[in-house]
C-alpha atoms as one frame of an Amber mdcrd trajectory, in Angstrom:
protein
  95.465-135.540  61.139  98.070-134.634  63.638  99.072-137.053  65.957  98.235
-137.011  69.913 101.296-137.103  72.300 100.929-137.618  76.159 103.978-136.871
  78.319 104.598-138.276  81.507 106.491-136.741  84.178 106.332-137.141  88.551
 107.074-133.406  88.944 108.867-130.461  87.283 111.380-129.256  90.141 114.937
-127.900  89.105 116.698-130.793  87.360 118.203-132.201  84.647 114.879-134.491
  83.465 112.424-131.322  83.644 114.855-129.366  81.855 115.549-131.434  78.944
 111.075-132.327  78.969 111.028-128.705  77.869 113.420-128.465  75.406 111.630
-131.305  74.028 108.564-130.009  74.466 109.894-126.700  72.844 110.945-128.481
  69.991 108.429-130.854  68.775 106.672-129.727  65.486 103.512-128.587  66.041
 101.787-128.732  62.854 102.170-132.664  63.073 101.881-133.295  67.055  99.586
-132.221  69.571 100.666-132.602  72.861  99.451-133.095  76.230 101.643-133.151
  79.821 100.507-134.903  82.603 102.060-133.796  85.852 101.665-136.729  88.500
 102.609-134.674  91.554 102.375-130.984  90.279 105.396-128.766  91.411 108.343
-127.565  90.566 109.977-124.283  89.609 110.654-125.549  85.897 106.359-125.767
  85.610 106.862-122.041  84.813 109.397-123.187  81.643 106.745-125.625  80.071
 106.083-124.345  76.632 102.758-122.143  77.148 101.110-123.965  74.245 101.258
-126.904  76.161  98.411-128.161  77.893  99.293-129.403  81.651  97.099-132.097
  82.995  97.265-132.605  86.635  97.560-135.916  88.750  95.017-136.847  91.113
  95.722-136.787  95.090  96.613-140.254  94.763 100.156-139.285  93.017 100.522
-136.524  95.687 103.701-138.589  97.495 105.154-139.958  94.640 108.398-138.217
  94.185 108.994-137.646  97.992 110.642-140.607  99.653 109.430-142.239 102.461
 112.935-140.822 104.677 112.393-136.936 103.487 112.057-133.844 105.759 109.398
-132.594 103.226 105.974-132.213 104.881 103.637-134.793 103.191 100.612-137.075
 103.921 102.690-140.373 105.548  99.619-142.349 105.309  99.699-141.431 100.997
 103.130-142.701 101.321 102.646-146.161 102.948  99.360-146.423 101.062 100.987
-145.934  97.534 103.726-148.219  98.380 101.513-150.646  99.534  99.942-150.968
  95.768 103.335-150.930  94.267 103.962-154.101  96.443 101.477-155.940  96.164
 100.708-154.909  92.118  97.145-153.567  92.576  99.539-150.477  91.247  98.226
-151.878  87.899  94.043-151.366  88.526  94.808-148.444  90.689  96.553-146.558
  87.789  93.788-147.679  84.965  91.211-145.727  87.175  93.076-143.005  88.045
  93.722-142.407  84.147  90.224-142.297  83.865  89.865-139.399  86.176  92.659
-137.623  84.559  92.315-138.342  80.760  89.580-137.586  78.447  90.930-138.646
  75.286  93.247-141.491  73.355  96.810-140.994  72.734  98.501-142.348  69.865
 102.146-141.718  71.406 102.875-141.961  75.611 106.073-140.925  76.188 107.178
-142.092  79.937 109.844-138.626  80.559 111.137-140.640  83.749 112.349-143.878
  84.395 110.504-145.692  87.039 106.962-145.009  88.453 105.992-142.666  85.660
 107.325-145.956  82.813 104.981-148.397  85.394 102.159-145.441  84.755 102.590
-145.341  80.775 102.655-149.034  80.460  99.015-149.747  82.301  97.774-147.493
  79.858  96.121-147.623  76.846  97.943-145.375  74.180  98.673-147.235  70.878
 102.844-146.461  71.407 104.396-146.807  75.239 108.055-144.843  74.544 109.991
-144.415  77.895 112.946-142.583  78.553 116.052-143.759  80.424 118.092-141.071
  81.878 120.245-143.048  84.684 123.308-145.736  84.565 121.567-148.566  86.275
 125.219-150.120  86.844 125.634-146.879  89.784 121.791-147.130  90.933 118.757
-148.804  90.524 115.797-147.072  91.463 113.470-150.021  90.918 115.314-152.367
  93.045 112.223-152.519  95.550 109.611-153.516  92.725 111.803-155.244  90.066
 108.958-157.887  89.334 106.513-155.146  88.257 108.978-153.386  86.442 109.576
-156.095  84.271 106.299-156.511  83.841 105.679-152.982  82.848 108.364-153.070
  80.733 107.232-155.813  78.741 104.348-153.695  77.610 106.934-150.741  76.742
 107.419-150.229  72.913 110.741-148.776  73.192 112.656-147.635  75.423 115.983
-143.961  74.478 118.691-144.163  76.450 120.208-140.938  76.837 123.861-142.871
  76.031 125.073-145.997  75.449 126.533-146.690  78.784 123.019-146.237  80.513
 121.556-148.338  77.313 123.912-151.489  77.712 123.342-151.060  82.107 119.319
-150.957  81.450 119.520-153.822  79.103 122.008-155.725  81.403 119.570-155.542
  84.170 115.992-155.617  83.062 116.457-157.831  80.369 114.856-155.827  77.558
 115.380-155.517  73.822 113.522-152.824  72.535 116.458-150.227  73.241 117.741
-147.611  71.470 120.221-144.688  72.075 119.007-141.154  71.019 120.685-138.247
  72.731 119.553-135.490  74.698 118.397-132.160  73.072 119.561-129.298  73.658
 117.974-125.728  73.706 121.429-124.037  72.228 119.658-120.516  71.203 118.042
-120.308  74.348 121.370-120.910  76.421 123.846-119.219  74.137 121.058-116.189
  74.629 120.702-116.441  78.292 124.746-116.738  78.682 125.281-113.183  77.649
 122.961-111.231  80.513 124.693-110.075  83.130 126.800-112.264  85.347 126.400
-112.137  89.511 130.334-113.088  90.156 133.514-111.073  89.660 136.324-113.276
  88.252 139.962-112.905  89.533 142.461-112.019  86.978 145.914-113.974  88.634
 143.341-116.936  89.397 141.411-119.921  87.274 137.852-119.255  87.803 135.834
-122.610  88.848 132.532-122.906  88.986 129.788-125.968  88.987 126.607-126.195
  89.139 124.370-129.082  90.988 121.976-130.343  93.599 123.002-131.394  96.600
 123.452-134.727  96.480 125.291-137.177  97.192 125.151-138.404  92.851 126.878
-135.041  92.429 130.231-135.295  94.337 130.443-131.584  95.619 132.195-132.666
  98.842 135.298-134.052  96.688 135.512-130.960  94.984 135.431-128.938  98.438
 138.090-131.190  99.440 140.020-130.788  96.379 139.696-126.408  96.244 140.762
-126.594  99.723 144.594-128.016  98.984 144.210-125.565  95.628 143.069-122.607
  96.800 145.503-120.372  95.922 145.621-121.007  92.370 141.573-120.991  92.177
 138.032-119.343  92.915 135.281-121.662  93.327 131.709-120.704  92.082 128.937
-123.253  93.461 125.900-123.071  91.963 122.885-125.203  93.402 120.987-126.601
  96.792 119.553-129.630  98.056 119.179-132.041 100.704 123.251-131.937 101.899
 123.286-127.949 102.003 124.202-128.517 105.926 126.710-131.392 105.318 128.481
-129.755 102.782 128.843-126.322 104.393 130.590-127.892 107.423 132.488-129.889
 105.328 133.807-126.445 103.596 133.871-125.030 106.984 136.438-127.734 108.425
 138.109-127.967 105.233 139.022-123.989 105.929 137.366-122.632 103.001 133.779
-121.879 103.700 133.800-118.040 102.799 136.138-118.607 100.098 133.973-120.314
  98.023 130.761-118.139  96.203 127.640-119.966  96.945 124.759-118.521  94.556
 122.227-120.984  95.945 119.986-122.281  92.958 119.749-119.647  90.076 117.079
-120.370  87.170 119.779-118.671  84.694 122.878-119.807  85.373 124.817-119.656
  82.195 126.234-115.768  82.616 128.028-117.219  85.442 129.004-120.288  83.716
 130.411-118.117  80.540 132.576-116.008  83.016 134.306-118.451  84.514 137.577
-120.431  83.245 136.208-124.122  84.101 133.585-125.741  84.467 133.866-128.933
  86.941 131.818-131.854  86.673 132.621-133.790  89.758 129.565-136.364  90.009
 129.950-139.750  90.543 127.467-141.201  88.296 125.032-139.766  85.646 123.292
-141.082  82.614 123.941-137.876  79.949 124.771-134.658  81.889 123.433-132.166
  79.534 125.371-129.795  82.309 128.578-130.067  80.086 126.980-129.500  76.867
 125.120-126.534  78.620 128.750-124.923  79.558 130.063-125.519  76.155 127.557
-123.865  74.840 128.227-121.426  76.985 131.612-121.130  75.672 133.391-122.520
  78.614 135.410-125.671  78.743 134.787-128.702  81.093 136.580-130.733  83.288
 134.414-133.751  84.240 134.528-137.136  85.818 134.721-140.043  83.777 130.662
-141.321  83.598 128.021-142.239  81.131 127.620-140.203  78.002 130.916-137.656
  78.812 132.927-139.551  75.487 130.075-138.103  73.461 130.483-134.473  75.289
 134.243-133.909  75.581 135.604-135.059  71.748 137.627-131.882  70.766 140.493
-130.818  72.586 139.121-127.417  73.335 135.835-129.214  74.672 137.749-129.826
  77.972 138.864-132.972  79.921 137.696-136.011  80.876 139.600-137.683  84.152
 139.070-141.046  86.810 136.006-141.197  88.008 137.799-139.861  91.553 138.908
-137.535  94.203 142.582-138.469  93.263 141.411-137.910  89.364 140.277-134.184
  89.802 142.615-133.618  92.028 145.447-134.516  89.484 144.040-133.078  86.616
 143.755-129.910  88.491 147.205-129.348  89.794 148.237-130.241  86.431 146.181
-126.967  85.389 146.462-124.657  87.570 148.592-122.546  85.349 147.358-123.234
  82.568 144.862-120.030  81.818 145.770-118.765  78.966 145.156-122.085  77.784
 141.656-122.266  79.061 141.277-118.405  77.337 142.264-120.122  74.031 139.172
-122.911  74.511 137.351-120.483  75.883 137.672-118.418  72.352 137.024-121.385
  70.425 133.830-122.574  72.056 132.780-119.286  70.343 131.833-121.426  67.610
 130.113-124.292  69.223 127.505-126.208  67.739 125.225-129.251  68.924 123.510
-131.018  66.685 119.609-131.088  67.254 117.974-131.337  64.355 119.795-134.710
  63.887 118.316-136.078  67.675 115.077-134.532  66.727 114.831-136.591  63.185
 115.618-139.617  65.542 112.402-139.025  68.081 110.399-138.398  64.693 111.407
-141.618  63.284 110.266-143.412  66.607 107.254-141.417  66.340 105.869-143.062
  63.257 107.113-146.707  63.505
């Protein structure tokens, strides 16, 4: 009899969680699994990407505010807000969520699988599936999400079976911090046909010839370090192009920033583009600049792409960048990329060479997947 798999996720907008949910998703055998996703708050552009076979459950009203922070510009119920905060604080979460299940649910899951740290683990935890996995996906050492309710995440976590780190930097941080030892680290799949596929349409920028071609892709945010690279192409401008893929909540900030910095219209902003890897395969380098991340499947997404990376020195990157051609890893800093890139910025034919090597790329699922299946049955 095939096993019955509940995922749990707040929403589905563009980003690296939802992303790597459906590659899972993708993935998972189906003649052994049957799988359900429940959608707390469901939105997001990468709803569209869920495996069709999948069936999507939807959250109740009640879960309507919880991605959205209290502070945003997004329209939303204030009232939901302060009311749903009000049960975290006080821990009638834990009744609350029991009855909303009930609305939601209609059968008994053998396997939960919590796809996001935080409100969605407290969620799996006051359930009652036989197996409570949940995923970690942040370095808790750069930012702790659960810093407002730490006593009922330790509680919830003590009803968690295990808990996959997406590296062993954001394993040891979690462990450090919440106190848990049901931890493992499995790493993050990656959809490789799919990307290597999508990398060969048709790409929206034209590359300079007598320049290196940058480009990055991210949210706006402050996690993401954009502004250091604006500050950084600025000085370097005339041995680079700049390719920014992405939007958020700093679009304003940043384009002043580029703007005073002098190179506004120099750079190509594409805005948020559900493909792109043709853009990424065109380019020289790919820059990571973030400041903190727990596995950024970005760089394995590039490589795949056959383009090299240049990335900031955070969790999971010393399991990314391990062949020469794979790119470079630098100081998590302004002063770090900046370095790294005046050091390169005639070195193209170099990057071509990479390039041509990361022809032959491979990431190693099946292993990862034989990992999740393992968990699956203990």
């Amino acid at each position: 009899m095939k096993k019955k798999i509940l995922f749990v996720n707040d929403e589905m907008t563009m980003g690296g969680v939802a992303r790597i949910l459906n590659t899972f998703l993708k993935m998972i055998d189906r003649n052994e699994y049957d799988i359900d996703l429940l959608v707390l708050h469901k939105r997001g552009e990468l709803l569209n990407e869920v495996p069709s076979d999948i069936n999507i459950i939807e959250g109740t009203a009640f879960f309507n505010t919880i991605d959205i922070s209290l502070f945003s510009s997004e329209s939303f119920s204030l009232f939901s807000k302060l009311r749903l905060l009000f049960y975290m604080k006080t821990g009638l979460i834990k009744n609350k969520i029991r009855k909303e299940r009930k609305k939601m649910l209609n059968k008994h899951y053998d396997i939960e699988f919590s796809a996001k740290e935080g409100f969605c683990t407290i969620f799996t935890a006051y359930g009652d599936s036989d197996r409570k996995l949940n995923w970690v996906q942040v370095d808790y050492k750069k930012t702790n999400y659960s810093k407002n309710h730490m006593r009922l995440m330790k509680d919830a976590l003590s009803k968690i079976d295990m808990n996959i780190a997406c590296s062993q930097e954001v394993m040891d941080s979690y462990q450090h911090l919440f106190k848990v030892d049901r931890i493992c680290v499995i790493h993050n799949l990656m959809d490789d046909e799919r990307i290597k596929r999508l990398s060969l349409e048709e790409a929206d920028i034209e590359t300079a010839e007598d320049k290196i071609n940058l480009i990055t892709v991210a949210r706006f945010h402050p996690q993401k370090g954009i502004d250091r690279l604006i500050r950084i192409y600025a000085k370097l401008k005339d041995y680079y192009t700049l390719t920014i893929i992405g939007d958020g909540e700093l679009r304003e900030e940043l384009y002043s920033l580029a703007k005073a910095e002098g190179c506004f219209d120099d750079i190509n902003w594409l805005g948020i583009k559900q493909n792109p890897y043709p853009d990424i395969r065109v380019c020289d380098l790919f820059v990571m600049s973030s400041v903190y991340e727990g596995y950024p499947t970005i760089n394995i997404e590039s490589l795949i792409s056959s383009t090299p990376v240049l990335t900031t020195a955070v969790a999971g990157v010393n399991k990314q960048i391990i062949k020469e051609e794979d790119g470079f890893i630098v100081d998590n800093s302004e002063e770090g990329l900046y370095q790294k890139l005046v050091e390169l910025k005639d070195a193209k034919n170099q990057l071509k060479s990479y390039k041509q090597t990361l022809q032959s790329y491979k990431y190693n699922n099946q292993q990862i997947l034989d990992s999740y299946y393992d968990l699956f049955l203990s």
